[in-house]
MDAnalysis code that builds the backbone (N, CA, C; Angstrom):
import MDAnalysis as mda
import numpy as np

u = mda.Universe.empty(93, n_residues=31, atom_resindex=np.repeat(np.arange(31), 3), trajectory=True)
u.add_TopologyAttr("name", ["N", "CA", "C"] * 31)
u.add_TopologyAttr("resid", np.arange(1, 32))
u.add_TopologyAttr("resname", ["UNK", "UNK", "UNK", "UNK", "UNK", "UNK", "UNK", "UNK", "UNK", "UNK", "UNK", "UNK", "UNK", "UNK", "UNK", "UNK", "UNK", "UNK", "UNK", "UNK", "UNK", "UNK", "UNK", "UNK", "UNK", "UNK", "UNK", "UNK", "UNK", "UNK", "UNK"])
u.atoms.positions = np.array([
    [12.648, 290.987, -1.130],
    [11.895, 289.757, -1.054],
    [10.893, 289.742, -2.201],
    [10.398, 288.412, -2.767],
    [9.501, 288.418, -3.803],
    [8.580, 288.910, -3.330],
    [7.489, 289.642, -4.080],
    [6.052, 289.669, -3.802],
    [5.560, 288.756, -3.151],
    [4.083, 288.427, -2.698],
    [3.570, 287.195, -2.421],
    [3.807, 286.833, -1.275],
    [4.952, 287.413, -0.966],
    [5.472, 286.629, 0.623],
    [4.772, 286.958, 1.862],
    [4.610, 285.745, 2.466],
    [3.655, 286.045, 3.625],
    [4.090, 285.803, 5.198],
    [4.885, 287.353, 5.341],
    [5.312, 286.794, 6.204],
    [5.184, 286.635, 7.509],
    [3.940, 286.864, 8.181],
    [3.540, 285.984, 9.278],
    [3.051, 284.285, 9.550],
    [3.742, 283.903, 8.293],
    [4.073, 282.515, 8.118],
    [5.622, 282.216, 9.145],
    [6.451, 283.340, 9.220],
    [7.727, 282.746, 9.001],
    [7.719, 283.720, 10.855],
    [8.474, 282.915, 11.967],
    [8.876, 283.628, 12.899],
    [10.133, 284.126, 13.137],
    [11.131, 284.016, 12.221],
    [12.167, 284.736, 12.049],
    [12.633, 284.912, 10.749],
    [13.532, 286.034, 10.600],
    [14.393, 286.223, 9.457],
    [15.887, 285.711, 9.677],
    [16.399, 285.442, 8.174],
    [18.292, 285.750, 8.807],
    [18.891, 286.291, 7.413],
    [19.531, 287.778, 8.147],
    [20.306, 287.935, 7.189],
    [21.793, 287.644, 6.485],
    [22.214, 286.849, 5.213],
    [22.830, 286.032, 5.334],
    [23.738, 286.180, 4.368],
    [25.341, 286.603, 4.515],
    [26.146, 287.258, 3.161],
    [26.543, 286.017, 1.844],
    [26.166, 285.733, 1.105],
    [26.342, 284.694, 0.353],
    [27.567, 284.868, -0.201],
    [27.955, 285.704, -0.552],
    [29.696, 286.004, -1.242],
    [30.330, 285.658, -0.219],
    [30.027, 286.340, 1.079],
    [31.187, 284.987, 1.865],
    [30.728, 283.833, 2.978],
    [29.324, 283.417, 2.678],
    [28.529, 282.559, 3.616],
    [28.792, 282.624, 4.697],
    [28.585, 283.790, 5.441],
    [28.448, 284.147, 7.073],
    [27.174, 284.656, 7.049],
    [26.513, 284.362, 8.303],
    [25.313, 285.041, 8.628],
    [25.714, 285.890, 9.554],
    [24.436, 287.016, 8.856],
    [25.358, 288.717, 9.502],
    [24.057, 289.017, 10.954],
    [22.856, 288.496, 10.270],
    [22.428, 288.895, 11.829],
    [21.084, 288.008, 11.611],
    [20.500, 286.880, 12.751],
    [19.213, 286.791, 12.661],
    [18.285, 287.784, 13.315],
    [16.939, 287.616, 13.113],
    [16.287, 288.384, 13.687],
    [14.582, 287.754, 13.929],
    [14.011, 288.028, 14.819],
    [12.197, 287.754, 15.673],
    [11.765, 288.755, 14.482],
    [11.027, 288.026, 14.097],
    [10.023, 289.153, 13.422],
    [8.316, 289.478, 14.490],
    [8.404, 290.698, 14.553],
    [7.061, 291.234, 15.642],
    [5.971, 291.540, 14.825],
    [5.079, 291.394, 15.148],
    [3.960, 292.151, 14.455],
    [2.656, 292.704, 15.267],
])
């Protein structure tokens, strides 16, 4: 991820394969 990023802005992630546009897993981010 870039620097800068702030991420208790964001309440989830998703990780996401672009070579074959499937998303491989979302996820809750905790803190």
């Amino acid at each position: 991820m870039p620097d800068g990023i702030d991420l208790k802005a964001y309440g989830h992630v998703v990780i996401w394969c672009e070579q074959f546009g499937v998303l491989i897993s979302p996820a809750k981010l905790k803190f």
